[in-house]
C-alpha positions in Angstrom: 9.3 2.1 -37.6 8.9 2.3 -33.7 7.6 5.5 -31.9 9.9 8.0 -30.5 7.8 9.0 -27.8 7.8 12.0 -25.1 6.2 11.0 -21.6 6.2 12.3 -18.3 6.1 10.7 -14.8 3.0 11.4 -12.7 4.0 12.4 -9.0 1.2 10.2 -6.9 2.0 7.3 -5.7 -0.8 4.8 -7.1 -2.5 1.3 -6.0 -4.2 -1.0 -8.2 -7.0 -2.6 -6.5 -9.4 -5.7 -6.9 -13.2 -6.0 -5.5 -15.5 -8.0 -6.2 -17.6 -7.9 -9.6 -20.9 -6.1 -8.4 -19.1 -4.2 -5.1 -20.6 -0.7 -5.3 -17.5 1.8 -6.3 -16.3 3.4 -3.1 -15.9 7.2 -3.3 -12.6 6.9 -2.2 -11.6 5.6 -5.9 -12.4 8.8 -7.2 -10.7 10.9 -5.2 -7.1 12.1 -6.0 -5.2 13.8 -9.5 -5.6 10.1 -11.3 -8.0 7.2 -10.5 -9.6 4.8 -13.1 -12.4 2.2 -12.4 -13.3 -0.9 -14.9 -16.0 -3.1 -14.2 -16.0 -6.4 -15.8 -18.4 -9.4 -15.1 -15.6 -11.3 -13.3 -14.5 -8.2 -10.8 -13.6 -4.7 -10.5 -10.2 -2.7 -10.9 -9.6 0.3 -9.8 -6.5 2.5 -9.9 -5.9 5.2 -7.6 -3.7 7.4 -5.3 -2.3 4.8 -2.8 -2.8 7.7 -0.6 -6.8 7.5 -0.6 -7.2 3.6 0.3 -8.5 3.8 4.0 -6.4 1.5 5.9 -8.5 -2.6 6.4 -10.1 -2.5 3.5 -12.1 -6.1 4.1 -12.6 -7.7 0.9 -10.5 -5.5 -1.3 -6.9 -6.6 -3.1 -4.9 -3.7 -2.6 -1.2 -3.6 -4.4 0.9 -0.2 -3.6 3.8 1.1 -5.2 2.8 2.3 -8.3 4.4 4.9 -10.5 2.6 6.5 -14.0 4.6 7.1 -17.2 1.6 9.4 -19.4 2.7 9.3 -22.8 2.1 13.2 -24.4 -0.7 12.7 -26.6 -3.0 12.7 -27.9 -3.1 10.2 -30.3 -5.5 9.4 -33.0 -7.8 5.9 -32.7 -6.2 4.8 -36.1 -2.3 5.0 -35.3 -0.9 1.5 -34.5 2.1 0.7 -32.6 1.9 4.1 -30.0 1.7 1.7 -26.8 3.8 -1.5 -28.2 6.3 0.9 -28.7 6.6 2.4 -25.1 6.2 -1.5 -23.9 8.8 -2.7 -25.8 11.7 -1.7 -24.2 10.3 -2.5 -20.7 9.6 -5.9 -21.8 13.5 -6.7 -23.0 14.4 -5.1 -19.6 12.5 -7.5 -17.6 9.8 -4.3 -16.1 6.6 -5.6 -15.7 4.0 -3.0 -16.3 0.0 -2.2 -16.3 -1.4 0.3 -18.8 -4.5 2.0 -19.2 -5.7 3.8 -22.1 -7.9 6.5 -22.2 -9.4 8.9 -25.2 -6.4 10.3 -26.1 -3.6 9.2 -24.0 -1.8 6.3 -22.8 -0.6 5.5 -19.0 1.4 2.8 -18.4 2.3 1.7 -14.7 5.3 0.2 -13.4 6.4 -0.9 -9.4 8.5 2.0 -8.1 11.0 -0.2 -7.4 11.7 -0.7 -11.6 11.7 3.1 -11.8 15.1 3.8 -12.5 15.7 0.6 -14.6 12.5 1.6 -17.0 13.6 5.3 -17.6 17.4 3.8 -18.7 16.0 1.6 -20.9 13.2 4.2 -22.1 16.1 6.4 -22.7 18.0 3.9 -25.0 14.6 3.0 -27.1 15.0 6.8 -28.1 11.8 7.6 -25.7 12.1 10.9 -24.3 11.1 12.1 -20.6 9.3 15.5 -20.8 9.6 16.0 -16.8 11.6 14.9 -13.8 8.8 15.3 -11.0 8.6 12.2 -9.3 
């Protein structure tokens, strides 16, 4: 049986951005109510309040208009399902979405643009928005 879950939409407008694998983390990225940095071997992501990024940013991928659901957590390492769940519906609607996961939560990202069609079709899944602030 699918989650019913509560979630809540984060005010900042966010950018997901790409540098290069072993590109020292600029302190800009961890500035702001919600940033998140992953390193891989192949590049670095970081996600952050579009509001940071210093304009020119030479040799950085920067994609604006990001919006956060935060699922109301937490949840324990050995439920399954949580985060399928909340992607489901945004999935049969045609939103595209990036999620991080931390310890005990789940963020998913979505273009502001898809805002209104991914809380209608949260709404019908039986998901349930916690706060208006946008």
């Amino acid at each position: 049986m699918p989650h019913k879950l509560k979630y809540r939409v984060l005010p900042q407008a966010l950018a997901v951005c790409r540098l290069a694998p072993r590109t020292p983390i600029p302190p800009w990225a961890r500035s702001g109510e919600f940033s998140c940095v992953v390193r891989t071997p192949g590049e670095t992501s970081i996600v952050c309040a579009d509001a940071v990024i210093p304009p020119d940013q030479e040799g950085i991928a920067v994609e604006s208009g990001w919006v956060a659901f935060e699922l109301e957590g937490p949840f324990s390492f050995a439920m399954t399902g949580v985060l399928a769940s909340f992607i489901q519906p945004l999935a049969e609607a045609l939103v595209p979405v990036f999620g991080i996961s931390t310890f005990d939560t789940d963020y998913v990202l979505i273009k502001n643009e898809n805002l209104k069609l991914a809380l209608t079709a949260l709404g019908e899944a039986g998901h349930q928005l916690v706060s208006d602030e946008m």
